[in-house]
N, C-alpha and C positions, 0 to 999 in steps of 0.2 A: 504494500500500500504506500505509495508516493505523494507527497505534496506539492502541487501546482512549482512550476521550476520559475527561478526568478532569475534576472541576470543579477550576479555578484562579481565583485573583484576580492579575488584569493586575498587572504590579510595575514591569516598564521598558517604554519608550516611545523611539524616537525618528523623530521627524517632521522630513524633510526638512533632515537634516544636511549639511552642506557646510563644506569650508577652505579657506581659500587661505591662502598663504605668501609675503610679500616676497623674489622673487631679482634683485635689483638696481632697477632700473628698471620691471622685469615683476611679475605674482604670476602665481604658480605655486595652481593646484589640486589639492588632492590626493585628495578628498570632493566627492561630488555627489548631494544630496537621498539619503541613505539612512534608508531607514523599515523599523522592524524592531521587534517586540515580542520581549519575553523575557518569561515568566509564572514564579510561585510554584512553586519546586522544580526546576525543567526545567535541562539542562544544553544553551547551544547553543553550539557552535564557530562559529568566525569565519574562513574560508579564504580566499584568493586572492594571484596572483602577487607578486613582492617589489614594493616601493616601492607598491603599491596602498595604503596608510592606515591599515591594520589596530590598526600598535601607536597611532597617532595615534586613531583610532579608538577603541579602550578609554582611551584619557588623557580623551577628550573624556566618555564616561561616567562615569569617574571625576570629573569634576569636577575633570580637572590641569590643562585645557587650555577657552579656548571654542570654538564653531563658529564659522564666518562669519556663517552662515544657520541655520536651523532650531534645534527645543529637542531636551532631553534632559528624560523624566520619568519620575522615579518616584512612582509613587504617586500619581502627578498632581499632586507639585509639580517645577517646572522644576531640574532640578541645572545649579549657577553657582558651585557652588566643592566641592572636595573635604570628603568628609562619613565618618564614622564607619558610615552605611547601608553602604559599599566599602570590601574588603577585598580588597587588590592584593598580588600574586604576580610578579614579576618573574623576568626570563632571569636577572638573578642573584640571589643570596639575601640579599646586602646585609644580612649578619647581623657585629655588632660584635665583632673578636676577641676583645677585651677582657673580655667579656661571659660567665658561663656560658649553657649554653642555657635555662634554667629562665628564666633573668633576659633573655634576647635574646628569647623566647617573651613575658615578662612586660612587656617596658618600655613598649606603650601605655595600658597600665594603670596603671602606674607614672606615667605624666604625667598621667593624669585623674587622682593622687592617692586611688588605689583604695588599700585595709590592704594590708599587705604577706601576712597570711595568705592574706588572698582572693584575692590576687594569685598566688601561688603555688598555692592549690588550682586556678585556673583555668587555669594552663601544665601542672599534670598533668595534669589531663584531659585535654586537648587532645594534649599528648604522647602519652597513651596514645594515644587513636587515632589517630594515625599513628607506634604499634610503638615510640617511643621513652621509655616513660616510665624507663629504667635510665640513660639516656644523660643526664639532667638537668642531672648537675656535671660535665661533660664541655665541652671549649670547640669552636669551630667549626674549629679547624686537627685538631682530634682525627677528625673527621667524615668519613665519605666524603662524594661529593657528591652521592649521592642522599639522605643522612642529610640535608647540609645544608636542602636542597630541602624536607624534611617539616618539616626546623622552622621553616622561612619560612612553612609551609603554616598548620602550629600557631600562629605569630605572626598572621597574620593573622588567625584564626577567633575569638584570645581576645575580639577588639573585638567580638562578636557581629553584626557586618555582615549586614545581607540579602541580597549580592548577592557574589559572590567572584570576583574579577576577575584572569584568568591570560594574561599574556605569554611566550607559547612557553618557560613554566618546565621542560621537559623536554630542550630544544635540545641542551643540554650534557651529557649522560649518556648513559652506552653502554647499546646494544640492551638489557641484559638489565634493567639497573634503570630506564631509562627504562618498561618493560614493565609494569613491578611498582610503581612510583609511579602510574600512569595505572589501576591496578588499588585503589591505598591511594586514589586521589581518588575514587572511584565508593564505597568504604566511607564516606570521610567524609560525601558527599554523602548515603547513604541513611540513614545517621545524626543526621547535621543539618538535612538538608531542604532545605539552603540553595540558591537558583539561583547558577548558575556560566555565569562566559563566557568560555570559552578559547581565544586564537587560536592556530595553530597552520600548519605546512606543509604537515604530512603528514594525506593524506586516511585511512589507515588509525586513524591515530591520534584523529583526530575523530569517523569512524562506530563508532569502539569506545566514545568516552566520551558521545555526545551526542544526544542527541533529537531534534536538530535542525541544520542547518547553512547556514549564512547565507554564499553565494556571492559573492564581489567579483569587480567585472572588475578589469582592468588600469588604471593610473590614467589619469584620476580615478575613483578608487574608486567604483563601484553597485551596486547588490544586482542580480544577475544573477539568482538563486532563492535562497527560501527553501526547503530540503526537509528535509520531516518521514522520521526512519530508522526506518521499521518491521520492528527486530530484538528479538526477545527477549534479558533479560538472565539470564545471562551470555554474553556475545558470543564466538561462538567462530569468531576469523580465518581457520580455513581454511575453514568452510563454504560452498557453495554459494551461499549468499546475502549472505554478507558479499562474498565476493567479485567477486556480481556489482553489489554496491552500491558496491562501490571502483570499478569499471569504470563505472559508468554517472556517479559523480560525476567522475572523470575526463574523462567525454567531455564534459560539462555545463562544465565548466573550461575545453576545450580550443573549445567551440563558438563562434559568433560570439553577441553579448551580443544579436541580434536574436531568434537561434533559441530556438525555446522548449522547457525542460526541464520535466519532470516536477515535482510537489509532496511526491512522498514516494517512498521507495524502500528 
């Protein structure tokens, strides 16, 4: 089952990624050759069992981390060190108490030495869409912590990043706002166009935000399938078809990395 094809320009690239890690005497592997595009606008999640690489994985696009083996490209130039193109989302929100939020929103802009007006027009914005522009002179202990989460979301986007890079920033929030934040990403994203790669656990939670879903085995980490999710949006979880896409990605998870899965679903 495929989704209407759009024209895109290729954005992310990687070819034949692999890591190892010094444990004592041995290295440990925890990436092996994973090849995986991501295009212009497109949201793909990133699943598979614990310790498979995943958050290692988004470090090494970001440009936090190298590989052993293989490149990372955007654009068709190689990423070799963290760049202003990524804009990263973390499990925590890593927002300074100190700080209001206007100004925890503002401060990579603040170190490029942006005006201060401009600086501020561009944390409203951003606040606005994601619901918080009242909350501005507010500090982050004032926050709940799905509030929190959006103004990590808002910090990130000021840097106008190409690519938005999310480590299971939903982990720590109960059922209902976790819900409703996976709902504010899908506005920001038709708003700003921007591609997003978010790793995640929950298979539900990936065929609701993503176009696409990029299977890992167990480590060392491999692309087991790439599958394209041909659901119309708005996604609606109990449907028939949502639910037989949880189930077949399920069984694509649980299969042996020989067996072959479908490409879209």
């Amino acid at each position: 089952m495929a989704l209407l094809e759009r024209s895109v320009m290729m954005m992310l690239q990687l070819k034949d990624v692999s890591k190892e890690f010094c444990s004592g005497k041995s290295r440990v592997k925890t990436l092996q050759d994973v090849n995986f595009e991501v295009n212009d606008g497109e949201i793909v999640a990133i699943l598979g069992p614990s310790g498979c690489g995943k958050t290692t994985l988004l470090r090494i696009i970001a440009g936090l981390e190298q590989p052993s083996s293989g490149d990372v490209l955007l654009d068709g130039k190689r990423v070799e060190q963290p760049s202003p193109q990524f804009g990263m989302v973390f499990q925590e929100h890593a927002l300074l108490p100190w700080l209001s939020v206007h100004r925890n929103v503002s401060i990579g802009l603040e170190m490029r030495g942006i005006p201060r007006e401009e600086m501020r027009r561009s944390a409203m914005q951003y606040l606005s869409m994601v619901g918080l522009q009242e909350s501005s002179e507010r500090y982050p202990h004032e926050l709940s912590g799905g509030m929190r989460q959006r103004v990590a979301v808002a910090r990130a986007l000021t840097l106008e990043p190409k690519l938005l890079l999310m480590d299971e920033p939903f982990s720590a929030l109960d059922f209902q706002t976790r819900r409703q934040i996976q709902q504010d990403i899908l506005q920001v994203q038709e708003k700003t166009g921007k591609a997003i790669i978010v790793v995640t656990h929950s298979i539900e939670e990936a065929i609701y935000l993503a176009d696409r879903l990029v299977l890992l085995s167990s480590r060392p980490g491999m692309v087991r399938e790439v599958l394209k999710i041909d659901l119309d949006r708005p996604r609606d979880r109990a449907s028939p078809r949502f639910l037989k896409s949880l189930d077949y990605v399920l069984n694509c998870l649980n299969t042996s990395i020989t067996t072959e899965c479908g490409k879209a679903v």
